[in-house]
C-alpha positions as CSV (number, residue, x, y, z in Angstrom):
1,X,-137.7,90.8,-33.0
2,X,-137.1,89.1,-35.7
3,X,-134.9,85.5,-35.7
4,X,-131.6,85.2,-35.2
5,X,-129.4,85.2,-38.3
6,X,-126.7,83.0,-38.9
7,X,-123.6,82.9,-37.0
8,X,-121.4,86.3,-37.5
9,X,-124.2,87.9,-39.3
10,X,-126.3,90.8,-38.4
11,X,-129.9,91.3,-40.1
12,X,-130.7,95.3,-41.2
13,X,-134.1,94.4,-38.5
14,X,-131.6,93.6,-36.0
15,X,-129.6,96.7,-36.2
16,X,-132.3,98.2,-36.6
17,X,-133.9,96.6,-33.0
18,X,-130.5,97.9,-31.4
19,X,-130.4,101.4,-32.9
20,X,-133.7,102.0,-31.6
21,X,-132.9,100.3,-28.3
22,X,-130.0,102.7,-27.7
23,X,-131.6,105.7,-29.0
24,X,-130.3,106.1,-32.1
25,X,-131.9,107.5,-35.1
26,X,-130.0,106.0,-38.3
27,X,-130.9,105.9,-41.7
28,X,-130.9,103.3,-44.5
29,X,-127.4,103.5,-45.5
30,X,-126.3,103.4,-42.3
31,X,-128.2,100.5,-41.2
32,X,-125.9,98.8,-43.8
33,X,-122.8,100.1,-42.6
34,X,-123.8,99.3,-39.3
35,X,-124.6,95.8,-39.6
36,X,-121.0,95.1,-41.6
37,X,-119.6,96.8,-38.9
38,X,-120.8,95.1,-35.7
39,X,-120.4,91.6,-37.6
40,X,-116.8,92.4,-37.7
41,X,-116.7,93.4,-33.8
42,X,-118.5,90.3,-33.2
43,X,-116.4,87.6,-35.2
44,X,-113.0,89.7,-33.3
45,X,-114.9,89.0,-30.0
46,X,-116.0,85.0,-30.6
47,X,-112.1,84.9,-32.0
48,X,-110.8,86.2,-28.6
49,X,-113.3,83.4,-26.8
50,X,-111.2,80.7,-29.0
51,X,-108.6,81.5,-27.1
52,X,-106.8,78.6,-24.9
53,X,-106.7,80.1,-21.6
54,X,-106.9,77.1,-19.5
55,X,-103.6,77.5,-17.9
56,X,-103.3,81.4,-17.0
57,X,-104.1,82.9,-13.7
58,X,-106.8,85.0,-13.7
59,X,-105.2,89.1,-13.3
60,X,-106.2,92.6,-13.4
61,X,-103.2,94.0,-15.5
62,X,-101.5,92.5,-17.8
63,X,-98.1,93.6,-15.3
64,X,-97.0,93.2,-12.3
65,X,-98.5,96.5,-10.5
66,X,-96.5,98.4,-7.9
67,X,-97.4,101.3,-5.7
68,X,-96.1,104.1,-7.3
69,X,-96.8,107.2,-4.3
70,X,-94.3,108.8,-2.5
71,X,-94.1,108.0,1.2
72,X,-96.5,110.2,3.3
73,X,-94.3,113.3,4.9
74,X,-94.3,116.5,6.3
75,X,-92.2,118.9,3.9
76,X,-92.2,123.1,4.0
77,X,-95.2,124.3,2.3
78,X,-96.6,128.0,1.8
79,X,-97.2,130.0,5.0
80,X,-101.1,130.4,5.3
81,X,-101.2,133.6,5.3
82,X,-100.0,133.6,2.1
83,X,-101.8,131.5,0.4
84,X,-105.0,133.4,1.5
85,X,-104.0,136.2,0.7
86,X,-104.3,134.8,-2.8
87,X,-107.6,133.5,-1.9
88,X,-111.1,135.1,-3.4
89,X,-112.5,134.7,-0.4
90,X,-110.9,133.7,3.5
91,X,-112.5,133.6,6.5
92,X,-110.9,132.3,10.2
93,X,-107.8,131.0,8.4
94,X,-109.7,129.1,5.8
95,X,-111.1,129.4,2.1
96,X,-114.4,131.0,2.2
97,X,-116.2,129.2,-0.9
98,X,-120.1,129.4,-1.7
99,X,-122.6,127.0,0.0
100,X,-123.8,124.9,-2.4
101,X,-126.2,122.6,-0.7
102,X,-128.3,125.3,0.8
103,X,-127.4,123.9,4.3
104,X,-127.6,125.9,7.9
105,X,-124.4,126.5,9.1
């Protein structure tokens, strides 16, 4: 690979290097927009590493998080039976569904 260019700057060989790196067949003019393209990603990147963050706690979200389930409980439901019923398949009070694994039973 060829040398690295200068800060915030992306050579046609270098776009190039990681085109064919992630299986990408581009052409000429796109080699172009490309590299004008990730420069610009790059210098909003380095500009986010600027950033003082010396003094904030380290998080997931951005927000506080809370669990946001319903409590566990037994409510009415569908009778099996009926449910079956609407069931392709149903064998001893269950879903019959292909194997898929080609397992004994």
């Amino acid at each position: 690979m060829s040398t690295p260019s200068p800060k915030g700057q992306l050579t046609r060989d270098e776009v190039a290097h990681l085109a064919h790196l992630s299986r990408l067949a581009v052409s000429d003019e796109e080699l172009d927009l490309f590299a004008g393209q990730l420069a610009a990603v790059l210098d909003a990147v380095a500009q986010v590493g600027k950033a003082d963050v010396a003094d904030v706690p380290p998080t997931t979200h951005a927000v506080p998080m809370t669990n946001v389930m319903r409590p566990d409980a037994v409510r009415p439901s569908l009778p099996r039976d009926v449910v079956l019923d609407g069931a392709p398949a149903a064998e001893d009070d269950r879903f019959r569904v292909p194997r898929i694994l080609g397992e004994e039973a």
